[in-house]
C-alpha positions, 0 to 999 in steps of 0.5 A, a space after each residue: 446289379 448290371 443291365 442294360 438299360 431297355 428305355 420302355 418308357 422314353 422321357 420323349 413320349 409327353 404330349 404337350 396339349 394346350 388349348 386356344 384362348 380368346 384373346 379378347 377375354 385376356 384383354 378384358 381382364 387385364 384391363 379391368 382387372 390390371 392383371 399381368 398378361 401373362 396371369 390373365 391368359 393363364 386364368 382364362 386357360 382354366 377355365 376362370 373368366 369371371 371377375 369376381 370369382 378370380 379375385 377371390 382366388 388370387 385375394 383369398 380372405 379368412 372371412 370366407 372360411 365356413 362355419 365349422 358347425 356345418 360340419 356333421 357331429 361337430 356339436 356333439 364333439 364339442 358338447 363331450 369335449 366342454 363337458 370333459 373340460 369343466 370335469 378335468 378329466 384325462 384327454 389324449 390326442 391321437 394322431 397319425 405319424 405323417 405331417 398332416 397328422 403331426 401339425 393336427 396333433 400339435 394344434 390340438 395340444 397347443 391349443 388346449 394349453 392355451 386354455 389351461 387344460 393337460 391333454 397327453 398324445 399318443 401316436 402310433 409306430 409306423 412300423 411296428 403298429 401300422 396305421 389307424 388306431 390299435 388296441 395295444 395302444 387303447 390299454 395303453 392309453 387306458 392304463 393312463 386314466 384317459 376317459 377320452 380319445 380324440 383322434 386327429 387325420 385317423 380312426 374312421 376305418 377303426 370300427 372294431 378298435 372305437 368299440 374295443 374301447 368303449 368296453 374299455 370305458 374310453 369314449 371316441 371324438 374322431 376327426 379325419 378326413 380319410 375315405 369312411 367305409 359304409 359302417 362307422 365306428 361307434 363314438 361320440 362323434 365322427 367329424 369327417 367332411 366325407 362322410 356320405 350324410 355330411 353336408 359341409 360345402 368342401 370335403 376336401 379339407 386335409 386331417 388339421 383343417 378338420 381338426 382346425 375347425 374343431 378348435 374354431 367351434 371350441 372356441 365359440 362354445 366355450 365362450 373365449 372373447 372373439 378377438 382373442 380367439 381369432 390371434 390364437 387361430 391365425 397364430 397357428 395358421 402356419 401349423 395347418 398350412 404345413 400339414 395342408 399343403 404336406 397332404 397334397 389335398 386340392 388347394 383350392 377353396 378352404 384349402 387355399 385360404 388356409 393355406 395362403 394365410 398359413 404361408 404367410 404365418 410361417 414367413 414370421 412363425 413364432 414357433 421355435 422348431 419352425 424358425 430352427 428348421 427355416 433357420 438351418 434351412 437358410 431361408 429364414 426371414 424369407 417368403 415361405 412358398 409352397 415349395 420350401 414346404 414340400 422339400 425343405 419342412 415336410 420331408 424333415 418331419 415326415 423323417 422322424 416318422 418314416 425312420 424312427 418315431 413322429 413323436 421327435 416331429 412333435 416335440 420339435 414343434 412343442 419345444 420352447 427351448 433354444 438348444 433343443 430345437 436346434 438338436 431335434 432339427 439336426 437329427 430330423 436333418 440326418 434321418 432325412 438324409 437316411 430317408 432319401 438314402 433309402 428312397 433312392 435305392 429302392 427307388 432304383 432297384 423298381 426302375 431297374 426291374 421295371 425296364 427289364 419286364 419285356 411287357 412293362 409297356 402293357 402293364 395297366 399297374 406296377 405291383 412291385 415286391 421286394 426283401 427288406 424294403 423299408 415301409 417307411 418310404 414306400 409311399 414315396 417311391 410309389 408316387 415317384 414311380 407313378 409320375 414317372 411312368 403315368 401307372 399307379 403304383 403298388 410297392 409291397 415289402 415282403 416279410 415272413 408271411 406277410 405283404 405290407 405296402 402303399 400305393 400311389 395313383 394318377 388322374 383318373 384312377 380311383 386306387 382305393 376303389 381299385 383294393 375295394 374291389 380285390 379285397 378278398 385278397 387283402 388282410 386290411 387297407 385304407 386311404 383315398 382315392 390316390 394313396 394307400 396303404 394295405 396288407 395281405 398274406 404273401 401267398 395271396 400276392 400273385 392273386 392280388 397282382 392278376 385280380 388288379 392288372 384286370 380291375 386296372 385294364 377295365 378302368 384304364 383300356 383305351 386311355 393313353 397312359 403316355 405322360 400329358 403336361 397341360 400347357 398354360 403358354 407359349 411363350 418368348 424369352 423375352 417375356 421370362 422377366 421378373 416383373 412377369 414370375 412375381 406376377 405369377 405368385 399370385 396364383 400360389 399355393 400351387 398343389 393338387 386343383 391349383 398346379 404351378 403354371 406350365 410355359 414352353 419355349 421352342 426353338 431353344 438352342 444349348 450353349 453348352 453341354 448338358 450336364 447333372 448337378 446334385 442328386 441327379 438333376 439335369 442342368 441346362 443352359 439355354 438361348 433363344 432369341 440371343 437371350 441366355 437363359 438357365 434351366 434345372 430340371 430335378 429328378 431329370 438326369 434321365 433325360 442327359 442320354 438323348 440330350 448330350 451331344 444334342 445339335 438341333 433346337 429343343 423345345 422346353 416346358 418349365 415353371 418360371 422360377 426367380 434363382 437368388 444365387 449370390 443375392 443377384 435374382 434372375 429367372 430360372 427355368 424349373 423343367 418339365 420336360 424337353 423334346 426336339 424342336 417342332 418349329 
């Protein structure tokens, strides 16, 4: 398709807010604290003053996790799962097929090997069983001789299938962490942290932290020696870092605790399909950040879901053998490579059709539709197109009769909330307040689309939707040394509630031609202060049009960076945005 590119949504249109800081309150805290200037000022901007609590964000400590008891119906899960166990009957994890549902998967089976115990997994089609727990998949899973179903990142929503399988003779152990609807399924036990009349401190915990809690409060029941079980849960903290971070929950409490000490496992994981794929990767015998999990290990295990089936993730990650871990990883590197193929043309064709609606600027949400579209990557596009252009955004495949989708959504908009509203339009939905997945007759799609925009328009109306970066500092060249960005890892993981610092540098002039690099990606070099300095900017070459031929100073918001190109390490600047100089 030809068209003529319209620019509704300019890459100039950020607003770059920032907010004072009492200097006196950043001294105090380098003083006492022996914080980096630059740390300290970046703290005291979110709003962190007090010593203590800083040092227990930037020293996160495993003794600090909560009991797990605190949990509602976690006693009644482990009384069922320790009777199951003396009686040797057939347990079968089910578990979703996205990350977060593969690692809690993969935790559970580990550690009930660990114990001697044989459990078998189950783990639906993404395309041809969809979401959450199936019948089809209960009589399967019955046909087994399985007399209990422990699900993993899933089932809350499953009302009617937990009682299809109870008619059955099969008993439910749910664990997930999704948002529960009003009425719960009839099992054994739901352990869901946000559940209305759970008490836990912190809801926020991702399907393997809650599944990483039901092994802990195993653990203690079934009487294994503390120490011993403490080795075995830090050795599979690299799991639920993975799946944590993956799930883009907020890392911040729990969260950045297991998250912290999961990044460090993995950096010495002695998981075979871990260390193949960081092998592969080349960073192997590096320090894993919460980067290398968002675009080197999530994206290839999303894959085998996305593409094909999460059971290849699954193996990978069981696998003790040597050649088959390296033949899993290599297909998971093809199907990803599939993945972004498919990402990227779907991607474009929503760009396209965006940016030729002459009211595109007026819509409170994209609700975009097309032939073919893989369902597997549609949540995917969603989120790229909501960050874009700061709407939520629903993507919907339409096949036969039927319209099959996920949606993705911003700060401040409730997008399940949003489909619980219009849902006499819906077949089924489920998800949070900032991912979900739907389906709805075809015919219903125009009546969805208006009942939405209107829902959307009352919750958004005034607002400026315009993008808004937060900036943590303004800074010099001369500040960006690498004494400063190793200081700044302190404050990772970065993720949903703990976001990588934003700094900015005005006045900074191009030395040469901007140019695009890779998958277009907007490369720079800059200067200011007769400091040279490079910057990428991922994602970005949207912006080259205006910046090519640029002649007056720019101003650049980034995250620091340290680049190991050719084992010489200098600082990067990863952008968020460019505009014209205001200085």
């Amino acid at each position: 398709m030809v068209y003529q590119r319209k620019q509704v949504f300019r890459p100039l249109q950020v607003t770059w807010e920032t907010s004072p800081v009492e200097s006196a309150k950043v001294s105090t805290l380098v003083k006492e604290m022996g914080l980096h200037p630059l740390v300290a000022q970046i703290m005291v901007r979110r709003g962190w003053e007090q010593a203590g609590e800083i040092s227990a964000f930037l020293s996160p400590r495993l003794s600090s996790l909560l009991d797990p008891f605190l949990l509602r119906d976690m006693d009644r899960a482990v009384e069922r799962l320790e009777f199951a166990i003396k009686r040797r009957e057939n347990i079968c994890i089910y578990g979703d097929y996205d990350v977060d549902g593969v690692t809690a998967t993969v935790l559970l089976i580990r550690f009930f090997k660990w114990l001697g115990v044989d459990v078998q997994y189950y783990i639906p089609h993404r395309i041809k069983e969809g979401y959450g727990i199936n019948k089809e998949a209960i009589d399967k899973i019955v046909q087994d001789d399985c007399t209990l179903l422990l699900t993993v990142d899933t089932g809350t929503s499953c009302v009617e299938e937990v009682a299809y399988a109870k008619s059955r003779g099969l008993e439910v152990i749910i664990t997930d962490h999704h948002q529960p609807s009003e009425e719960l399924p009839p099992a054994v036990a739901v352990i869901n942290p946000h559940r209305a009349d759970c008490a836990y401190p912190f809801p926020d915990l991702s399907g393997v932290g809650v599944a990483f809690k039901l092994i802990h409060a195993l653990s203690k029941t079934l009487g294994v020696e503390a120490k011993q079980a403490r080795q075995f849960l830090a050795s599979q903290l690299d799991l639920v870092a993975l799946g944590t971070i993956a799930d883009i929950v907020p890392l911040v409490g729990e969260n950045r605790v297991l998250a912290r000490y999961g990044l460090e496992q993995l950096g010495r994981t002695t998981n075979l399909g871990l260390m193949t794929i960081l092998q592969l990767a080349g960073i192997q015998n590096q320090r894993v950040t919460s980067d290398n999990v968002g675009f080197i290990l999530a994206p290839r295990l999303n894959a085998a879901g996305r593409t094909d089936h999460a059971s290849v993730s699954v193996d990978l990650l069981l696998t003790d053998d040597g050649l088959r871990a390296t033949e899993l990883v290599r297909y998971l590197n093809r199907l990803n490579e599939e993945r972004r193929r498919l990402e990227g043309e779907i991607f474009n064709e929503c760009i396209q059709t965006i940016e030729l609606r002459d009211d595109a600027d007026k819509e409170y949400i994209f609700i975009l539709q097309g032939e073919q579209w893989h369902l597997g990557v549609l949540g995917i596009v969603a989120s790229r197109i909501a960050e874009r252009y700061r709407r939520p955004a629903i993507l919907l495949d339409m096949e036969k009769d039927l319209a099959k989708g996920s949606g993705r959504s911003i700060l401040g908009f409730n997008l399940h909330d949003a489909l619980k509203a219009c849902a006499p339009h819906l077949i089924s939905f489920g998800g949070h307040a900032y991912a979900v997945g739907l389906k709805l007759a075809r015919s219903n799609v125009e009546g969805f689309t208006v009942a939405m925009q209107r829902w959307a328009c009352d919750a958004i109306e005034g607002q400026d939707l315009n993008p808004r970066l937060q900036i943590d500092a303004d800074v010099s060249a001369e500040d960006m040394t690498l004494e400063a960005v190793h200081a700044m890892a302190q404050l990772e993981p970065y993720g949903p509630s703990n976001p990588p610092p934003v700094l900015s540098l005005r006045g900074v002039e191009l030395l040469e031609e901007p140019r695009i690099v890779g998958r277009d990606h907007l490369k720079l070099e800059c200067c200011q202060h007769g400091i040279q300095i490079s910057a990428i900017g991922f994602s970005m070459g949207h912006y080259l049009p205006w910046l090519s031929g640029c002649r007056q100073g720019i101003d650049v918001a980034f995250t620091p960076a340290v680049n190991d190109w050719g084992g010489v390490p200098s600082v990067e600047l990863r952008l968020r945005d460019v505009r014209p100089s205001l200085s």
